[in-house]
N, C-alpha and C positions, 0 to 999 in steps of 0.2 A: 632609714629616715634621717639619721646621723649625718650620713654623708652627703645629702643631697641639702640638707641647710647649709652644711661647709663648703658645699660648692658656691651655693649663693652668696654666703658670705666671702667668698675669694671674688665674689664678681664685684661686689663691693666695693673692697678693699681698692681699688682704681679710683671709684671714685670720691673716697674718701678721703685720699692721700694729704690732698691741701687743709683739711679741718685737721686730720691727724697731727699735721706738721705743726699747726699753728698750736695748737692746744697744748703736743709734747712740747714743743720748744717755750710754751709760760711755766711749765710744769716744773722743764728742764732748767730753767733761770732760777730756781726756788729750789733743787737741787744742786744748781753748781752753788750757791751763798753757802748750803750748810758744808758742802766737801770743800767751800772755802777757809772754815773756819777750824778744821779738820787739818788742812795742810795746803799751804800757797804756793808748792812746791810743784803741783801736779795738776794734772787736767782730765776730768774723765774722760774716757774712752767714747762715749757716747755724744758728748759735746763736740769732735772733732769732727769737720765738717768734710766728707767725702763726698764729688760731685756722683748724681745717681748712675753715670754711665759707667764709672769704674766699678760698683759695687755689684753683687751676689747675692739675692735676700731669700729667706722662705719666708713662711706664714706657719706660726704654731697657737693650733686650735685646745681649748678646755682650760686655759689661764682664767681664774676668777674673777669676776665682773669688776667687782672693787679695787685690782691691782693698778696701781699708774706706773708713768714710767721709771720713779724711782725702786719701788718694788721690784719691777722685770730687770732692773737692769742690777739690782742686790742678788736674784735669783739667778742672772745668768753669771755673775763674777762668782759664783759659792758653788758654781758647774766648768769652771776655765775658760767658759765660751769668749774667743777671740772675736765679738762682735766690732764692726766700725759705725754702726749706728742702730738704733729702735726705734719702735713706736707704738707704744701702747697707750689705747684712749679704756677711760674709768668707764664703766657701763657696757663694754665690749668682750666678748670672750677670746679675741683672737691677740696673737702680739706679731710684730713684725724685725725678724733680725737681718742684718747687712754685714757680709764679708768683703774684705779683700779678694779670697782667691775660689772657682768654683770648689773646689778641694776643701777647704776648709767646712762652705755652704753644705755642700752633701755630705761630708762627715756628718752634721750636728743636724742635717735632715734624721739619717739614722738611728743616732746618739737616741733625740727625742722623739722619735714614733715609738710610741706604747710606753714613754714615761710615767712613773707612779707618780704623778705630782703631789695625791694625797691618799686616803683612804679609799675615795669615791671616785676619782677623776684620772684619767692614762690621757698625757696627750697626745695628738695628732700632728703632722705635720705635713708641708708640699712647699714644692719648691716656687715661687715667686716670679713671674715674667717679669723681665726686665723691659723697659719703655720701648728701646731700639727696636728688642725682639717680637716687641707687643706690635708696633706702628707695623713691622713689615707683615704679622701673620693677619693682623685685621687687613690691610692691604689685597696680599696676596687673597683671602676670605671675600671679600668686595671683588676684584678681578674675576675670581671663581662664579662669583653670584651673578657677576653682570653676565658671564658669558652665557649661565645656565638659562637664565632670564631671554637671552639672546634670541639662542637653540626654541628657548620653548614658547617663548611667542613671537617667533617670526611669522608674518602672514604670508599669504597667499599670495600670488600676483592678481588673484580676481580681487582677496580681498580691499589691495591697494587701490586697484582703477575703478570697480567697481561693486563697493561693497554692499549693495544692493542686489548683489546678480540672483539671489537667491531666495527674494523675496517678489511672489507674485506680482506682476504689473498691476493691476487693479489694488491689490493693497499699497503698492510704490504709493500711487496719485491720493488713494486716502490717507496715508502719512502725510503727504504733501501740502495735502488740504489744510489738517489739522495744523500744520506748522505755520502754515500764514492763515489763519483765524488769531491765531497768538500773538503775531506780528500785527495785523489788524487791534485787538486789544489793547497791547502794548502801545499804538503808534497812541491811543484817543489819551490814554493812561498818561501816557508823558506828555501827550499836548496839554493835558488836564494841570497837570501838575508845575506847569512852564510858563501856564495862565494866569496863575494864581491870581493876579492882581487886576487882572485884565479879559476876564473867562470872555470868551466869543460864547453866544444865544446857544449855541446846536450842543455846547461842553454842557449848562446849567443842568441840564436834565437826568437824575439821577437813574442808573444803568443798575436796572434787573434780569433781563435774559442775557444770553450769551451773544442774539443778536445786537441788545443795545450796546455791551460791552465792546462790539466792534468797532472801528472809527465810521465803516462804510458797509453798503453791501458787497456781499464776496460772491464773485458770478464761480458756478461750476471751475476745476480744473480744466484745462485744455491739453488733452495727450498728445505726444507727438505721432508725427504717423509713422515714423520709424520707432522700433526700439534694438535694432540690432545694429551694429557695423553703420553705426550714424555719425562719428567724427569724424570732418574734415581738416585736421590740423593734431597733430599728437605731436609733443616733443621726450624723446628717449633720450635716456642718459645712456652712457656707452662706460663701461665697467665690467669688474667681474662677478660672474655668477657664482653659486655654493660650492664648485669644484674648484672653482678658480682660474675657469676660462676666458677668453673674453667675450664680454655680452653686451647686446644692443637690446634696451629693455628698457625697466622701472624697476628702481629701488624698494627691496622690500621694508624700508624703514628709515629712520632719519642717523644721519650721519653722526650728532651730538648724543643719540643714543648706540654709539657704537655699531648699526646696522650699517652696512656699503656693500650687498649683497646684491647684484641686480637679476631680474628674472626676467624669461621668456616673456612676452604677452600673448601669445595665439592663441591663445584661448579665452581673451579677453574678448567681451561682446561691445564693448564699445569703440574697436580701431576697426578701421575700413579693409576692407581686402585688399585693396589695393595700397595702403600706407603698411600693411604689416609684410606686403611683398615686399615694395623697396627697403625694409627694414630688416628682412630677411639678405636684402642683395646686397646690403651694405655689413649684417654682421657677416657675412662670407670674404666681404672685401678685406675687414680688418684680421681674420682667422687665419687664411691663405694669402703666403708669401707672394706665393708664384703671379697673384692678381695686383700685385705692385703697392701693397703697404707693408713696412716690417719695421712701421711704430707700436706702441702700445697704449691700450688704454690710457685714460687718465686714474691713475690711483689717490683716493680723497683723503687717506690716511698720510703720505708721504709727501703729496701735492707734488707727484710726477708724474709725468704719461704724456701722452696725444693727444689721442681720440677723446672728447670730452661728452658732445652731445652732437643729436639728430633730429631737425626737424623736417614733420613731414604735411603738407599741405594737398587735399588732391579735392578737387569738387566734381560739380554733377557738369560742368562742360567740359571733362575729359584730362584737364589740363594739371600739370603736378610740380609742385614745386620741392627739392631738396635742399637745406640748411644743413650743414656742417661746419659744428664750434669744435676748435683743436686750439690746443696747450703749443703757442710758437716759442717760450721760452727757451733761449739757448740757442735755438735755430738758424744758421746763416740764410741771407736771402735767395741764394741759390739753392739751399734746401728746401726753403718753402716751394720754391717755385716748380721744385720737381714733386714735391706732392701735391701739387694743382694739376701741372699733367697728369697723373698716375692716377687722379682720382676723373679728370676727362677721360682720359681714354678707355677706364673702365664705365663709365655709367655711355660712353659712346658705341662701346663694344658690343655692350647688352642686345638682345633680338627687338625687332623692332616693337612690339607690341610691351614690352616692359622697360623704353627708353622716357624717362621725363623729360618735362618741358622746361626745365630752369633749376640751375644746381651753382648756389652762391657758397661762401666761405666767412668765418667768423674767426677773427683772432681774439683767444682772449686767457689771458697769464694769470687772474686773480686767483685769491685762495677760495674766496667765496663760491658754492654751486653753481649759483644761477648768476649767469652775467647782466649789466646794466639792458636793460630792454629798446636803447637806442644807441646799443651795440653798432658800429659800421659795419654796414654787410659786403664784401664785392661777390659779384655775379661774374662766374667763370665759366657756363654752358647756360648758351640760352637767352632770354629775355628777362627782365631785371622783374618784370611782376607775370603774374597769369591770373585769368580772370571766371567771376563765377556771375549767375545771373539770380535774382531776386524781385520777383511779381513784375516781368517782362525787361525790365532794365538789369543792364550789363554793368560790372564791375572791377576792376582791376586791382590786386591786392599784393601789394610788395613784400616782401619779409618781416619786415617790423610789422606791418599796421594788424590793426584788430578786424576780425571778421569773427561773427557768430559762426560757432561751432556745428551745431544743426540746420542745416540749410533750409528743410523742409518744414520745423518747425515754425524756423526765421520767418519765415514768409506769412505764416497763420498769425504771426505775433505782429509783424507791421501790420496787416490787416486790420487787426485789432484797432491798434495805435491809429490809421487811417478813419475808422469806424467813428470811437468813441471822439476825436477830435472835431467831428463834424466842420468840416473847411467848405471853404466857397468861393467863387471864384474873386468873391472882395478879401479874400485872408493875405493876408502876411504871416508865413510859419517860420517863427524863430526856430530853428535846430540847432541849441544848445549844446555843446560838447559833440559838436556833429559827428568829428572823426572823419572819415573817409567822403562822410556824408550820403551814405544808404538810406537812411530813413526820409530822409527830406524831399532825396530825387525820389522815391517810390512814389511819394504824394505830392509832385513836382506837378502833376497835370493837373491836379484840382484845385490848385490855390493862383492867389496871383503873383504871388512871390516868396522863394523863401533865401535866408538870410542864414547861413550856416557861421555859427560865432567857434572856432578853434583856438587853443594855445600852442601846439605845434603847426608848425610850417609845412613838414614834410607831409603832416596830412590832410592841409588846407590844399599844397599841391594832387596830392591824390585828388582828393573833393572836386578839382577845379576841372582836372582829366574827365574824371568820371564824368562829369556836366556835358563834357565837348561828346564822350563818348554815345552818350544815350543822347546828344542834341536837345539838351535842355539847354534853354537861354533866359530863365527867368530863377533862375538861382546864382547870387554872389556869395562869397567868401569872405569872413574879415578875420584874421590874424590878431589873436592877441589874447585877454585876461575878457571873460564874460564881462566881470565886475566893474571894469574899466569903457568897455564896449555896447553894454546893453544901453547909459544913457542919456548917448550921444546918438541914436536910433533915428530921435523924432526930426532931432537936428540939422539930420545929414540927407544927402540925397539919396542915401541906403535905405532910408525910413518906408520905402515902397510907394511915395509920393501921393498917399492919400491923408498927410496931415494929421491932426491930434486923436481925428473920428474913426479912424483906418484900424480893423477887426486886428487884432496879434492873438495867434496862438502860439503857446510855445510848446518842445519838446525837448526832454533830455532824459538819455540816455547813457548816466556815468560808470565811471571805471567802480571795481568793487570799493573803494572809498569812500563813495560818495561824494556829494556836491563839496566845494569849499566853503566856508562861512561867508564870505563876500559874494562869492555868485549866488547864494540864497539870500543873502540881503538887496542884491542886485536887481534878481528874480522879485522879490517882495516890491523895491519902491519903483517898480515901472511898469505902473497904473495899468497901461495899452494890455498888458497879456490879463487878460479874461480867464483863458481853459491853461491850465498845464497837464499835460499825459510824459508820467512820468515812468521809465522804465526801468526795474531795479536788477542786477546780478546778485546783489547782496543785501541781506533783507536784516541784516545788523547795523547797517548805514542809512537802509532806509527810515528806521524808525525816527532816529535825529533829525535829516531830514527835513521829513515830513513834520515832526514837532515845530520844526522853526518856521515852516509855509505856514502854520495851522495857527501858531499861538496867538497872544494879543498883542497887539499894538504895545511896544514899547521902546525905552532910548536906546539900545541896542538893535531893536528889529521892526522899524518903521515900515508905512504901507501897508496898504489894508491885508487882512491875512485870506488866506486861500482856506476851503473847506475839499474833504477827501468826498466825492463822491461815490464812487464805485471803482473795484478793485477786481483781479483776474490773474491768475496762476495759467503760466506756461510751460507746459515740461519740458523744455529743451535740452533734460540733462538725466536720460531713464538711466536705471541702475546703481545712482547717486541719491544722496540728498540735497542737489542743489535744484535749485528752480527759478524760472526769470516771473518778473511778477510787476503788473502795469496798471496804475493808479491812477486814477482820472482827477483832475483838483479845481475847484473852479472858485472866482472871486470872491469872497463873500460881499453882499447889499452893505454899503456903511451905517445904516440904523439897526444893524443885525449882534453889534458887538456890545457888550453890558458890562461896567463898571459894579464891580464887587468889591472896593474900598471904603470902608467906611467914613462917608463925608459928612456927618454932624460931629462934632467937636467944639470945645468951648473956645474963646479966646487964648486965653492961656496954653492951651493946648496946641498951638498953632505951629509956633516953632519945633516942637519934637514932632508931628505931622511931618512937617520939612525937611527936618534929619532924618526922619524914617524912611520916606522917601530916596532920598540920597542914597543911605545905606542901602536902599534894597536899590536900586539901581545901580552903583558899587559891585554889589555882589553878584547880579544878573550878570554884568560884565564879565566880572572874573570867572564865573561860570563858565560863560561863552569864549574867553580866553584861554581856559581851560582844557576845554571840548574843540577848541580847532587846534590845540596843540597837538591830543590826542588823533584829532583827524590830518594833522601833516604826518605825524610817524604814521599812519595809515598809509596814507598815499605814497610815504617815501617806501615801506614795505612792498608797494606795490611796485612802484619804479622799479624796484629791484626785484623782482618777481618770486616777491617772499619766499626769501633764499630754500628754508626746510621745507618749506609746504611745496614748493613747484619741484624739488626734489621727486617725492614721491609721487603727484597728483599732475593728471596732464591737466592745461592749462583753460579756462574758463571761454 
């Protein structure tokens, strides 16, 4: 039992060091006065100040509580001990000695282990880690820990892509369920709380069941009709595996946690047969000389290599596209230019049944994983886009743009969006953050106009394609900032020329980010949009959001507020926990919103009303100032295709 408090106590001893010093050195100031007056001639031993890296110290255990360090340092001079410094605190059993040379230190280890110090007490003794020796063994100990840590929770490659694989489908969707009932709650919860001053009629009513707790009603989940070999679009990193070969895979863990291990996926239920063939023909391209590569990987530790990543695109009209990102640092132009041959004429070479349709090139040098997502691509085989088709219309999708992942489910989800939108042939349908502009053309025939609002170019150009390609002539384009563009609408000859009285629905369909603060204020004061069907990837963004359509009226968030009607879960993503999820929101009546400020006050009272006021408008702001700061580093995370997360997880 002795020796296991003495161990505690040496653990201690570290971090007591500084109270130690401070305390011996007052102690010690009140011993050198009196060896002053003794003789002026000398300086004790223990006053002389050796830095801690030259010195040797042990620890000797069973010193009486009461001894300071005038005492230890009486007790070591009446023993010869060649100390260069102590430290002994009153109330402590232990003392602390410092040599010049190891030699000296383990002499007087020996000396006093099993010292008769009195009648009753032998002391103990151990030898003292020195700082240097301490910093490298805690080090090395941490090294050791990370790695064991490494080894023994490395996952799985299922676990990585699809950590669900092993949870019944029918349980999947009832997870699903339950996770947006929550969102639902949460969305009424923050409106509620965002109203404070301002509660809209449908907020007043105090929430007893879990239904009222909801913002909306929640229709059933919608299962996708695939659940196996459903992704159209996978991007692989290209690294080594646990042997240390080279691998065209996914990472079994994040870089900053020391994992760059990449694995197989063919056993993953979520790549298509056909993206894990060409993934297969392309880790053989990097393996085997003889097939015209003799670069290597990209290595994420050293930030040297090639080969960096793969992406692979393949749909239901047959057609496939290959992405290849490679490390050209160092490279002369002439070298590049022979690994653009070498990688034509092997994917040329291929039989014809396993040849794709479009095989572009990505340069890209950063330290960062994942490169900027409007990366320049060149197309070096093939055609620069290939196309997929969704509820009879055709589409063409270049390497950057976004396309839904699940084709099959895609199609049930516009549906929806089509459904619950109820359009006519008097609609003008805003398609907010159109993108490519899928959702719009799909509902191109039933309206009389739609108005696709973008802030990229390259994918207002897509939009404009697609229009010529499906022969729609009743969809325009505008290029620019929502915020900026939604109201200038009535204004302009875009406005679909039916004037102030002319139906607006809108849609949007945002990145995982969610809306900007401005295009939800934008969204809020133009009046014309009646219905918005909103459709969410990320249902962390959604609940802000939706709070800001929902709240009340105030100097921050003008125009009447929207109320959530009804709400629907899409699985577009089995074996996961992600799920897409589409919100119906409609105007609310302007006699429908209720003042919960208290407006009787006396005279006198009037001015601090005013100030309060202010401040609480003040603070709403900074709030909201707040919250789109947090929602641009969202967005810029996404721009970047949040470096650690798209690491491991293929892409949304």
């Amino acid at each position: 039992m002795e020796e296991v408090k003495d161990e505690k106590i040496i653990e201690n001893v570290e971090s007591k060091d500084k109270v130690v010093e401070s305390t011996t050195e007052s102690k010690e100031e009140n011993d050198k006065e009196e060896t002053t007056k003794e003789t002026t001639t000398e300086t004790p031993s223990d006053q002389i100040y050796v830095p801690n890296s030259t010195l040797h110290s042990m620890v000797v255990f069973g010193l009486p509580k009461y001894m300071d360090s005038k005492r230890f340092t009486k007790f070591l001079e009446q023993n010869n001990v060649p100390f260069k410094k102590i430290k002994k605190i009153v109330k402590e059993s232990f003392g602390i000695i410092s040599f010049d040379s190891v030699e000296d230190r383990d002499k007087y280890l020996e000396y006093f282990q099993g010292f008769q110090f009195n009648d009753k007490t032998k002391l103990k003794t151990e030898a003292k880690e020195e700082k240097a020796d301490r910093m490298k063994r805690k080090y090395e100990e941490k090294e050791e820990k990370k790695e064991d840590n490494r080894e023994s929770k490395l996952k799985t490659i299922e676990d990585i892509v699809c950590p669900w694989y092993n949870i019944p489908y029918e349980e999947q969707l009832k997870k699903k369920k339950e996770q947006i009932e929550k969102v639902m709650m949460n969305i009424k919860s923050t409106t509620r709380k965002e109203s404070f001053h301002n509660l809209p009629e449908w907020l007043v009513k105090k929430d007893t069941t879990k239904e009222e707790k909801m913002c909306c009603k929640l229709e059933e989940i919608v299962p996708s009709p695939v659940t196996e070999n459903y992704r159209n679009k996978a991007q692989y990193t290209i690294g080594y595996d646990i042997d240390n070969k080279p691998c065209v895979g996914f990472a079994l863990g994040r870089t900053g946690n020391g994992i760059t291990i990449v694995a197989d996926p063919t056993n993953a239920p979520l790549i298509s047969k056909r993206s894990n063939e060409i993934r297969h023909l392309f880790n053989q391209y990097i393996i085997e000389p003889n097939l015209g590569s003799i670069r290597k990987p990209f290595d994420k530790n050293s930030h040297s290599g090639f080969w960096r990543q793969l992406t692979v695109r393949d749909f239901t009209t047959g057609e496939t596209m290959v992405t290849i990102q490679f490390n050209h640092k160092g490279l002369t132009p002439e070298e590049l230019e022979t690994e653009k041959t070498n990688l034509k004429n092997y994917f040329t070479s291929l039989p014809e049944e396993q040849r794709i349709t479009s095989l572009s090139i990505q340069l890209y040098d950063g330290i960062s994983n994942a490169a900027p997502v409007d990366l320049a691509v060149e197309t070096i085989l093939g055609p620069e886009f290939i196309h997929e088709k969704l509820l009879g219309c055709q589409f063409r999708v270049s390497p950057n743009a976004f396309f839904q992942v699940n084709t099959k489910a895609t199609e049930l989800l516009y549906s929806k969006v089509l459904d619950w939108a109820q359009v006519s042939s008097d609609t003008t349908l805003l398609d907010i953050c159109c993108g490519t502009g899928t959702i719009g053309q799909c509902i191109s025939k039933k309206v009389k106009k739609v108005i696709g609002l973008e802030i990229s170019p390259d994918a207002v150009v897509d939009s404009i394609n697609n229009a010529k390609l499906n022969k729609i002539e009743n969809a325009e384009y505008i290029v620019g900032k929502a915020e900026d563009t939604l109201p200038t609408l009535l204004t302009t000859n875009g406005g679909g020329g039916g004037g102030k009285n002319q139906e607006f629905i809108g849609i949007v369909d945002p990145p995982r980010g969610g809306l900007h603060g401005d295009v939800l204020k934008a969204i809020r004061s133009f009046e014309p949009i009646k219905k918005l069907v909103y459709v969410s990837c990320n249902q962390s963004s959604l609940i802000p959001d939706a709070s800001k359509l929902c709240k009340g009226i105030s100097k921050t968030m003008k125009g009447t507020p929207f109320k959530p009607t009804k709400a629907i879960a899409f699985d577009l993503f089995p074996h996961t926990d992600l799920v897409e999820v589409v919100v119906l929101f409609e105007r609310i009546e302007t006699d429908t919103t209720t003042t919960t400020t208290t407006t009787t006050a006396t005279t006198n009272s009037d001015d601090k009303l005013v100030i309060q006021d202010i401040e609480e408008n003040e603070k709403e702001e900074n709030e909201e100032k707040d919250e789109e700061d947090k929602k641009r580093k969202r967005d810029e995370n996404e721009e970047t295709g949040n470096n650690e997360n798209k690491e491991i997880k293929l892409e949304n």
